[in-house]
C-alpha positions as CSV (number, residue, x, y, z in Angstrom):
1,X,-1.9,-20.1,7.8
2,X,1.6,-19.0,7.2
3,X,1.1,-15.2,5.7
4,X,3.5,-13.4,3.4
5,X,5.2,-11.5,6.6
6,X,6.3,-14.9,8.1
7,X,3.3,-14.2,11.0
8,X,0.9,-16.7,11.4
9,X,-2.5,-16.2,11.1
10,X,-6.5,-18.1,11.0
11,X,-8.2,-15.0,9.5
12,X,-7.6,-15.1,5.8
13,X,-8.4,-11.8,4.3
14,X,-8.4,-11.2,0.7
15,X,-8.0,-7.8,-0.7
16,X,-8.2,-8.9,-4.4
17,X,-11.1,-10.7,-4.3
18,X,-13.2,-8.0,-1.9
19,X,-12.3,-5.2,-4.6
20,X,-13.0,-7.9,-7.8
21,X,-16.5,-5.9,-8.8
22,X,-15.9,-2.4,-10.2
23,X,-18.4,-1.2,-8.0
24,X,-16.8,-2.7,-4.9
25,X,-13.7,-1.2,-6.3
26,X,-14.8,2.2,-6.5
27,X,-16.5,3.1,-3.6
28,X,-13.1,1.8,-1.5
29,X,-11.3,4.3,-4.1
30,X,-13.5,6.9,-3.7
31,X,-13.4,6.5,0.2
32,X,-9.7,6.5,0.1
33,X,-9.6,9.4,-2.1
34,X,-12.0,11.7,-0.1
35,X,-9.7,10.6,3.5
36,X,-6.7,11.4,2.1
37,X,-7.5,14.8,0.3
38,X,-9.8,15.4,3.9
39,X,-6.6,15.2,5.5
40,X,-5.1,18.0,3.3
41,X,-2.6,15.9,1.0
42,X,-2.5,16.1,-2.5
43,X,-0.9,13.8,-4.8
44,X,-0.1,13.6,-9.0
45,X,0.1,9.9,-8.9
46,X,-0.7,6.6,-6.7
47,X,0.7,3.3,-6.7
48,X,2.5,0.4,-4.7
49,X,4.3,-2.8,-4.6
50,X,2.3,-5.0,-7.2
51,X,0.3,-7.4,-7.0
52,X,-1.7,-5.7,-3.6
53,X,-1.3,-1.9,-5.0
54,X,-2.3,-2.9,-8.4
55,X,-6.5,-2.3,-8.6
56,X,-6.3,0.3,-5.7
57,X,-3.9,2.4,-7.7
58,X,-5.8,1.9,-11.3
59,X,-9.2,3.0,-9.4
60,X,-8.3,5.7,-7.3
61,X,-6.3,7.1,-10.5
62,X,-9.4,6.9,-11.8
63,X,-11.5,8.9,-9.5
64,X,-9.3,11.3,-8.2
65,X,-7.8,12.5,-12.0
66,X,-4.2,11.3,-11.6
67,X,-1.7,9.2,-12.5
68,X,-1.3,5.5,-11.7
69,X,2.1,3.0,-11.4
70,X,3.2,-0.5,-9.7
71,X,6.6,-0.8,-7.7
72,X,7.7,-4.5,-9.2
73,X,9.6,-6.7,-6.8
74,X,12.6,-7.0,-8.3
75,X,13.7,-4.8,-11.6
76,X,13.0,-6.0,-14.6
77,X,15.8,-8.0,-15.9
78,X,15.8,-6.7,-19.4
79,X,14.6,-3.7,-21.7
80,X,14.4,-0.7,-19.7
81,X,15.2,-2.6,-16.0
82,X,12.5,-0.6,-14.5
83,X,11.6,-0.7,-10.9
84,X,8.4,1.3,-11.9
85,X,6.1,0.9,-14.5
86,X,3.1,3.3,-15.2
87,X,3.5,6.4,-14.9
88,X,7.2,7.4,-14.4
89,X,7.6,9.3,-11.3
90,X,10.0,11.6,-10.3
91,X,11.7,14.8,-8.2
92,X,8.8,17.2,-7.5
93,X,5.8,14.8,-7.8
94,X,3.6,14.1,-4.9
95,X,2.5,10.1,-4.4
96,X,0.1,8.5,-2.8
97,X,1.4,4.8,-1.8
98,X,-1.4,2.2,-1.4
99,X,-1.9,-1.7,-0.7
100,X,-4.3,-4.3,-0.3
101,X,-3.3,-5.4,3.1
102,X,-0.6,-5.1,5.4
103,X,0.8,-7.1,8.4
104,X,4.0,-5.5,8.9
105,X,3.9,-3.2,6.1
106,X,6.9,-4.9,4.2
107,X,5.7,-4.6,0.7
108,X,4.0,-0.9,1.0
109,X,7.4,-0.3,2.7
110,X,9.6,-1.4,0.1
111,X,7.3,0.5,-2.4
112,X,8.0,3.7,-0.5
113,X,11.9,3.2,-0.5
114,X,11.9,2.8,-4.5
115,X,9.9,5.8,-4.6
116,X,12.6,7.6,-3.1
117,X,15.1,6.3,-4.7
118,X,12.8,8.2,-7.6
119,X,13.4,11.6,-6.0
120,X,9.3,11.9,-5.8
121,X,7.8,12.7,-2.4
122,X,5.6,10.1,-0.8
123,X,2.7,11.9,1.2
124,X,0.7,9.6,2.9
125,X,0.0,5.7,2.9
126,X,-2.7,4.0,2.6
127,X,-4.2,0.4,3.1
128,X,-7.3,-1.2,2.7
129,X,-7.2,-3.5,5.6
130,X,-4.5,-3.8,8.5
131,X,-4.2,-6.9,10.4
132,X,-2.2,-5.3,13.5
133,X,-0.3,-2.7,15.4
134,X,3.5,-3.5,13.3
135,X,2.8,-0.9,10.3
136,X,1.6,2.5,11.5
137,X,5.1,3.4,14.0
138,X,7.1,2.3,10.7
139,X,5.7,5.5,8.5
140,X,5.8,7.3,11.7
141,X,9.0,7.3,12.2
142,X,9.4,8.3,8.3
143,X,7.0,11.2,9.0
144,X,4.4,10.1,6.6
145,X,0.7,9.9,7.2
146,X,-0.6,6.5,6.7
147,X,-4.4,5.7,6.9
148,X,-5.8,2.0,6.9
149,X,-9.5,2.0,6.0
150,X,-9.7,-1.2,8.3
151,X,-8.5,-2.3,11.2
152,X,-8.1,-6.2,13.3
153,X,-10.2,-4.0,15.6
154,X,-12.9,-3.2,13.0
155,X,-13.1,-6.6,11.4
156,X,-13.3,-8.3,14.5
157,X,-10.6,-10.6,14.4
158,X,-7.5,-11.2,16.4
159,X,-4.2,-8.9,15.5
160,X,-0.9,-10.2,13.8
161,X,1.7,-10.2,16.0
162,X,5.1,-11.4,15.0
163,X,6.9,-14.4,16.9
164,X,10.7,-14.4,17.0
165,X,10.5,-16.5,13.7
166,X,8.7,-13.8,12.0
167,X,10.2,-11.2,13.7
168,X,13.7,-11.8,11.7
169,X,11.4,-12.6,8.7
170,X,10.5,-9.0,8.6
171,X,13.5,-7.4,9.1
């Protein structure tokens, strides 16, 4: 199956329906919460590119005691033309950015670059499940953690690797 990064794929792995039962919900949350605050960041409010960032950023809100919002993918075309909605984040604020899964980190990328256009600092990254090697060197090279709960590796199935088709997809 074609995925949202252009990359093909035959392991389908769905993020919103894993995390569907509160309880499924919460322990990732509190698992994600406990690795990032065991790696020394701290952060006033969590969100990402919606619809993957959407229940990770309500529940982790919800254990850790912050604040949540969702990046949409394009402003909103009337009233306030938000990129954000949620909480309203800004200069001095510490965010933790989050998605479902990633491939080439496109959407959790995009997510961080209207968080900076925000003035708030993004300290670390975070996804549930990632399906290759294409994310992790992009927030390296931006200097920010980023920890994926899962891995190809861990799951057992093959990595996404972009062809040249993808390849220009993603850019």
């Amino acid at each position: 199956m074609r995925l949202a990064s252009g990359a093909w794929s035959s392991d389908f792995v769905d993020g919103k329906e894993a995390l569907a039962a509160w309880c499924d919900l919460r322990i990732a949350c509190e698992e994600i919460t406990e690795t990032v605050r065991g790696a020394g960041h701290h952060f006033d409010a969590v969100g990402g590119l919606t619809m993957g960032a959407d229940a990770l950023a309500v529940g982790i809100a919800a254990v850790s005691d912050t604040r949540w919002f969702f990046v949409r993918k394009e402003p909103k075309q009337r009233g306030t033309r938000r990129w954000v909605e949620g909480a309203q984040i800004g200069p001095g604020e510490r965010i933790l950015l989050v998605d479902d899964v990633v491939t080439t980190g496109g959407s959790i990328l995009k997510a961080l670059d209207v968080v900076a256009q925000t003035g708030a600092e993004t300290v670390a990254a975070v996804t549930l499940i990632d399906r290759g090697e294409l994310a992790r060197p992009q927030f390296e090279a931006r200097g920010i953690d980023y920890f994926p709960m899962a891995t190809y590796e861990s799951l057992g199935i093959e990595p996404v690797e972009l062809g040249p088709v993808a390849s220009a997809a993603a850019r």
